[in-house]
N, C-alpha and C positions, 0 to 999 in steps of 0.2 A: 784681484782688487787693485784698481789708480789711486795712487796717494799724488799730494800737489803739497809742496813744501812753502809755505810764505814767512819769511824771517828777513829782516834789515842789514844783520850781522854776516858778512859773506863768510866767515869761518866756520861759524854756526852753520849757516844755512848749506855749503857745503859738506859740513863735519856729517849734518843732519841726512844727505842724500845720499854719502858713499861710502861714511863708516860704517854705515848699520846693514847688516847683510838682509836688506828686502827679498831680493828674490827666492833666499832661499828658504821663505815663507809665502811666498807666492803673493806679493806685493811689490808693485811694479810703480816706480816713480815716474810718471810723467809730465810733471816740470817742476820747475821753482821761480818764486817770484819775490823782490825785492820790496815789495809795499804792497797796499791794499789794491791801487789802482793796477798794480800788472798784476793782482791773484784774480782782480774781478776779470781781464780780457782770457787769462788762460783758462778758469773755472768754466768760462763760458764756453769755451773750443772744445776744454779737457770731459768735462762732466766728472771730475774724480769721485770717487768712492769716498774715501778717507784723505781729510788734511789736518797738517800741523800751521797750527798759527799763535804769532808771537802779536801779541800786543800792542804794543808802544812802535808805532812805523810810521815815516814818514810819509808824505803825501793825502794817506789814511791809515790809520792806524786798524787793528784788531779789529775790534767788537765792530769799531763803522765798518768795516769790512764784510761782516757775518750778515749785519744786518740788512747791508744791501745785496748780499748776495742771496739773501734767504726772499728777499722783496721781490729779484729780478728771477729767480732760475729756483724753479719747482725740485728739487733733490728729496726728495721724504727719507731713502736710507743711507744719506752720506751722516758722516760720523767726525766729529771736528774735536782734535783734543788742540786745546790754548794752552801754550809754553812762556810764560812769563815771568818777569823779575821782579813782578809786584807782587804783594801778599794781603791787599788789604781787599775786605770781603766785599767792597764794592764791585771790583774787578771781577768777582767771581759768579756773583748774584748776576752783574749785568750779564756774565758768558751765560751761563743756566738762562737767563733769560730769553737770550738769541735758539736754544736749543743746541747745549757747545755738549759736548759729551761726560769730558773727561779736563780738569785743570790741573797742568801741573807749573811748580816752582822750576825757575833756573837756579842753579843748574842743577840738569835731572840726567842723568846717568844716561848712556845707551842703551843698556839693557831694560832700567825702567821704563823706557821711552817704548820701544822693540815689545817687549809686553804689554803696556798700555794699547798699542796699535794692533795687534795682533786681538787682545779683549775685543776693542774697538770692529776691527773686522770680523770678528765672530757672532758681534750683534748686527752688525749691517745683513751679513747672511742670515741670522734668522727672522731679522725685519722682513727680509725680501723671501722667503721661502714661509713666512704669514701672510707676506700680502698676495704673494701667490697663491696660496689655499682660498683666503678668501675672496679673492677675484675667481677664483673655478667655483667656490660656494654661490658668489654673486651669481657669477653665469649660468648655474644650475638654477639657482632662485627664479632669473628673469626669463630661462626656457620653461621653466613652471609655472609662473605667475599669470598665466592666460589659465590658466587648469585650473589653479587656483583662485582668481578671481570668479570663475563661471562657476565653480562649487559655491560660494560667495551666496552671489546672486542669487540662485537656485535656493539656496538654504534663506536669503533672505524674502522670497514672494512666499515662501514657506508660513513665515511668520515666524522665526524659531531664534532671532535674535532681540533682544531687549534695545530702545535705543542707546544708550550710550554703551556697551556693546558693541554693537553695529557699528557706529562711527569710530569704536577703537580698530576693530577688525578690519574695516574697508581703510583706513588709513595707513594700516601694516600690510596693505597689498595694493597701494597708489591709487584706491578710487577714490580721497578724501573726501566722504560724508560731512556734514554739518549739521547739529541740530536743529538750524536752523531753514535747514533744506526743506523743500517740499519737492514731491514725485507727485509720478503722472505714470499710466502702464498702459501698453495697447499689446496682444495677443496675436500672434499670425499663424495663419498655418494653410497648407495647399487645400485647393478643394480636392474633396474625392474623385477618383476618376471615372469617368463614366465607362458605361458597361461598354458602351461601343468602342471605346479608345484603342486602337493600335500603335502606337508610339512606345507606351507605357506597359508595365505589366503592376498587377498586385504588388508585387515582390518588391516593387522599384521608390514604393513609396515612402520608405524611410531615407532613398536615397535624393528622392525629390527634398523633404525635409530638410535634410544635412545642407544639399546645392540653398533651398532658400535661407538658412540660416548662414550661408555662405554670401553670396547677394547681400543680405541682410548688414552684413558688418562692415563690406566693403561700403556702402550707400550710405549707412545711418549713424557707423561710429563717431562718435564727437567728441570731446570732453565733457561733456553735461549728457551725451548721451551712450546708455552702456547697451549689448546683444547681447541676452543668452536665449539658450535651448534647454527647456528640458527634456526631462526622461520620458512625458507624454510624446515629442516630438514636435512642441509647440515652439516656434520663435517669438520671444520675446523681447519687447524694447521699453525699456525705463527711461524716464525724462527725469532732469534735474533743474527744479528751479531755484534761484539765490534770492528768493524774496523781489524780482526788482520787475517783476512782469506778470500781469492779470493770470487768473486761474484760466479765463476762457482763450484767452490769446495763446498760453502755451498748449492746450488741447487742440485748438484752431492747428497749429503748427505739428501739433503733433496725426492729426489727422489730416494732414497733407504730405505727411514725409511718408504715411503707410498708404497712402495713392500714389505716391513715387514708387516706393516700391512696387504694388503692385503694377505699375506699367512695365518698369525694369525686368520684374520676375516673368511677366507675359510673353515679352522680348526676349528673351533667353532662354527659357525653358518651356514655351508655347504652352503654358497652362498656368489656371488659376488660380488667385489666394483670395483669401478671406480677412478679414482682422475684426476682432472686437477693441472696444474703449472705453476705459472707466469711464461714470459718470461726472469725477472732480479729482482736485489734486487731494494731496492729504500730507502728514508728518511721516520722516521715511520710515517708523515702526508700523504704520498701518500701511504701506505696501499690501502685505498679504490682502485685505479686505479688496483695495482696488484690483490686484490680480482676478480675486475670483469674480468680482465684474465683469473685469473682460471676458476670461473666461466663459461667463454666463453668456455675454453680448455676442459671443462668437459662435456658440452652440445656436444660435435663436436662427441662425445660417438654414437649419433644419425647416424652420418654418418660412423664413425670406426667400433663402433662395442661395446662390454661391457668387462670387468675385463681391462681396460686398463691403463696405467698414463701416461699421454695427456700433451704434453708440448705447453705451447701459443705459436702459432705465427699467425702472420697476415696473414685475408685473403686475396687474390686475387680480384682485382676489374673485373671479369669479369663477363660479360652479363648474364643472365638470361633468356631463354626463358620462358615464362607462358601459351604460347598460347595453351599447351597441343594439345590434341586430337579436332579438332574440330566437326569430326562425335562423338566420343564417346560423346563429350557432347550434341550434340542435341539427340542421340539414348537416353540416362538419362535421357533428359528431356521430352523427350517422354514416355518413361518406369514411370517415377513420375509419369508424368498426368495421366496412365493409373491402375497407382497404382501397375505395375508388378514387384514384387519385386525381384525374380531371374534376370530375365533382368537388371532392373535398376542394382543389384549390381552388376554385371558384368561390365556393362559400366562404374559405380563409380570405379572400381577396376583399367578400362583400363586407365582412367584418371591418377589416383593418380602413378598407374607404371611411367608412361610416365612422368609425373611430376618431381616424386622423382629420376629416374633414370639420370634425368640431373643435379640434386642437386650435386654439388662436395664439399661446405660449410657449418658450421650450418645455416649462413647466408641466403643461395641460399634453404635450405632445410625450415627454416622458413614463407620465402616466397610464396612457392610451399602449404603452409602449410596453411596461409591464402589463398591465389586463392580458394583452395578449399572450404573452410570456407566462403567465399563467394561466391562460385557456390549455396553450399548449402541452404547458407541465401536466396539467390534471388530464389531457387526455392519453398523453403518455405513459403516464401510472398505471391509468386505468385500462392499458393494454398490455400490462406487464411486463414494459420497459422501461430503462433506465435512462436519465435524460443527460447523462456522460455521454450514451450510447449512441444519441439520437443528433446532439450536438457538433460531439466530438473535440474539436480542435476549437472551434466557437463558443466553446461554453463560457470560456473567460468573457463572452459578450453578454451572458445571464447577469454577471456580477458587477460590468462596469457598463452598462447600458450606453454613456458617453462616449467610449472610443471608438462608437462608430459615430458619424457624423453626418450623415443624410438620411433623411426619410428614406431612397432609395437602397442605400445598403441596409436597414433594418429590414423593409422589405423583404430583401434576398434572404436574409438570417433566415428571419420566417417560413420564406418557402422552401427553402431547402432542409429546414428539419421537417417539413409537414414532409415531403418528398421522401426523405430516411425516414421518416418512422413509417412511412407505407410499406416502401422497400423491405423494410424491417420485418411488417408484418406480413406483409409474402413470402419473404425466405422462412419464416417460422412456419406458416401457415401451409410451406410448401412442403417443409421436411416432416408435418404430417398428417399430407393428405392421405397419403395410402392407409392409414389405420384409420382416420374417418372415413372413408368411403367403404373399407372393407366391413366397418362395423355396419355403415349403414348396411350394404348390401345385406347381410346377414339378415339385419333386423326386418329387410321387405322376405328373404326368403322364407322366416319364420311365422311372419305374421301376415302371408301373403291370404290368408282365410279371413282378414279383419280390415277395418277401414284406417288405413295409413295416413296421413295425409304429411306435406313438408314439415308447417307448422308444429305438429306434434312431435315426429321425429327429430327436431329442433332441441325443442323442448328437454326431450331426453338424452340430449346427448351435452348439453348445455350449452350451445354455439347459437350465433346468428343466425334466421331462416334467411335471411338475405345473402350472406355470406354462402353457407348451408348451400343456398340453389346454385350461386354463379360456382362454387366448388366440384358441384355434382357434373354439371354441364360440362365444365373443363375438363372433369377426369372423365366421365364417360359420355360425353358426345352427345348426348340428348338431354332435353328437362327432367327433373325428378318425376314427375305426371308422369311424364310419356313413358318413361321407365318402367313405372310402378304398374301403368294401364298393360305394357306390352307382357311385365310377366304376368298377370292374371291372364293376360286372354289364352298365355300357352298352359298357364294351368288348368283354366277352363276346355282347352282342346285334348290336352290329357284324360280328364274326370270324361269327356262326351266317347272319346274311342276307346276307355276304358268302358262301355256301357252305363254309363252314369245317365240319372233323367238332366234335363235340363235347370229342375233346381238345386241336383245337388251340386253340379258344376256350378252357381250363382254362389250356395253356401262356401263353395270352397274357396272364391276367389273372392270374401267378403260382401259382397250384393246382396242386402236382402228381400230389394226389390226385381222379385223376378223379370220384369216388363223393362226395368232400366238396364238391367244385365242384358238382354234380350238385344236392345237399341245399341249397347257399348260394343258387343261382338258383335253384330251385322255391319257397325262399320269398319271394325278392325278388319273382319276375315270377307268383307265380302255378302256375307250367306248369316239366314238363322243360324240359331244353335238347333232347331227341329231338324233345317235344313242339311247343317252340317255332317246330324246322325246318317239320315238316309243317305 
């Protein structure tokens, strides 16, 4: 601790500097001064800690002293006890006034004095070891205050703050709200990437996100204007107006600064955005309402197209057809159960045309969006699979239909669960074929004396004839017919070299038109059955 002595009395002011064992309290004298005018040139060189000052001096006395010293030179923990020979309470009122510490009477002992300064110094250190905490407090606060601010924000398009509220909150994290404020919101966000892109991967698009919400702050931050992100990975920019400028003027402006941007984001990351824009300004508690405009205006990108900025307006209440294609859906669902998957996606394809091209809204296009999503499901069930199964990792796309963002990636959803649940039904269908074929075969060995036919065998077994034939063919290399035809005829050759007449080889292999039996083996073997005997 620097102590700086100012006293008139050179006995005094002496007595004061070198009777009193400073140092061995670690209080280091570095000057003294004869009046107020040499305390103010050494204060100013010195910067003391702690001073003793006498009152009544020539040139300037005491208190004008303080006061100009407090006027010129910023000290917050210097600590000043006044030593003086006056006792009336004006003197002392005006010291407490200047911010004087400690007042004492002449004469004041050395030890009182020795104690007084040593008190004196032990509040300067813990002045200074407060302001230190909370200057690390501060500096923590304003390395947070961006974190906390965009929580702020985020909680405010929410809707989840009341106005005055809002304006206490944003004022205890420097974004001074006003009642009297009006907002304005616009929505940005990258277009999806297209399928052909090599630059980019899936994966990279949250990291496009972050980059333009990066862009985004550097270009648009203002004081009237705030960036956040949310958790969708939408960037978002909020306008602030003070009453002093048309509703259409600040949207005009603000729909030119998100055409800046999008040029800037094009320029530097060679790829697209999109933005929506509320319809109007409004009061900063209805925020939320204009958020979800944009929002809306930004999704409608679906049916416009991408790089665009999308101004809200309302849709249209009209009709919707869903009824789509009714042949293409049952030919789909036929192709499902059959497991044919070029078919099948063709007729999923002819659906979802015929769908989307009546969509004129995001509204009408949403819609169109589940139908589908429910063709789906129901044909999934009705294969005895589960639609976690068929999904997978996309299912989260069943429940938030919006986080995909182009016709074209809904699209894909689509075909790629029609694609799994084929997949699906092959590996099932695969793991058991051997026990359907093996049952069929049985059932032709058995009932090879009777009229078989696929369809009925079908029937009884409970599966598709459709399925049923291309199964057969796979597993054993020829059509069900040809099959069935080729073991009668060897049954029929058996019953004739076993001496059998020629009808009762027809009996045995189900025919019970002699003459048609007659015609089926002359062309299988060649030769009659008369012919065969001989």
């Amino acid at each position: 601790m620097n102590l700086l002595i100012v006293e008139d009395e050179t006995r005094l002011r002496h007595a004061l500097a070198y009777q009193i064992p400073w140092d061995a309290h670690g209080i280091e004298v570095v000057g003294t001064a004869a009046n107020g005018l040499e305390g103010l040139e050494l204060a100013a060189r010195k910067l003391p800690d702690l001073m003793i000052v006498d009152v009544q001096m020539p040139e300037m006395n005491g208190l004008e002293f303080i006061a100009r010293l407090r006027a010129e030179h910023r000290l917050p923990f210097q600590k000043i006890l006044i030593l003086s020979g006056h006792d009336q309470f004006s003197y002392a009122q005006q010291a407490m006034e200047q911010g004087v510490a400690k007042y004492l009477l002449k004469p004041a002992g050395h030890n009182q004095i020795l104690d007084t300064m040593l008190e004196l110094a032990e509040q300067a250190k813990q002045d200074m070891a407060e302001w230190q905490r909370q200057a690390q407090l501060h500096k923590k606060w304003q390395a947070h205050l961006p974190v906390l601010q965009q929580d702020l924000l985020r909680q405010w398009l929410q809707g989840e703050y009341r106005l005055m509220e809002l304006i206490h909150k944003s004022n205890e994290l420097q974004l001074g709200l006003d009642k009297q404020d009006r907002v304005a919101v616009a929505v940005i966000d990258m277009d999806p990437l297209p399928t052909d892109e090599t630059r980019y991967l899936k994966s990279d698009r949250s990291l496009l996100s972050f980059s333009l919400h990066c862009v985004a702050q550097e270009l648009l931050q203002a004081p009237l204007q705030w960036v956040c992100q949310t958790q969708e990975g939408y960037t978002v920019l909020i306008v602030i107006d003070r009453g002093m400028r048309e509703s259409a003027d600040v949207l005009r402006d603000l729909y030119s600064s998100v055409e800046q941007l999008q040029r800037q984001v094009k320029g530097i990351l060679k790829h697209t955005v999109s933005a929506g824009i509320c319809a109007q300004m409004a009061e900063p508690d209805r925020l939320h309402e204009l958020y979800r405009q944009a929002i809306k205006a930004l999704q409608s990108r679906m049916i416009l197209g991408s790089e665009l900025v999308i101004p809200y307006c309302e849709a249209n209440q009209a009709s919707l057809s869903l009824q789509g294609s009714i042949q293409a859906e049952r030919q789909l669902e036929s192709a499902m159960e059959t497991a044919d998957k070029p078919r099948a996606l063709q007729h999923l394809e002819e659906v979802w045309s015929e769908l989307m091209q009546g969509a004129d809204s995001i509204e009408e296009a949403y819609e169109s969006i589940l139908y589908i999503h429910s063709l789906l499901i129901r044909l999934i069930q009705s294969q005895g699979l589960r639609v976690s199964e068929v999904f997978q990792d996309e299912v989260k796309y069943l429940y938030s239909i919006e986080l995909l963002r182009t016709k074209e990636e809904h699209w894909e959803l689509i075909k790629l669960a029609a694609e799994r649940m084929i997949d699906l039904l092959l590996e099932a269908r695969n793991s058991t074929t051997h026990h359907t074929i093996t049952a069929l075969l049985a059932m032709i060995e058995e009932e090879i004396d009777q009229e078989l036919t696929l369809h009925r065998a079908a029937d009884r077994m409970y599966v598709n004839s459709s399925y049923l034939s291309r199964l057969f063919k796979q597993e054993m290399g020829v059509a069900f017919s040809s099959y069935v035809t080729m073991k009668k005829m060897e049954r029929a050759k058996e019953v004739l070299l076993q001496g059998g007449r020629v009808y009762d080889a027809a009996a045995a292999t189900g025919y019970r038109d002699v003459s048609y039996f007659t015609k089926v083996f002359r062309k299988y073997w060649g030769v009659t059955p008369g012919e065969f005997k001989k």
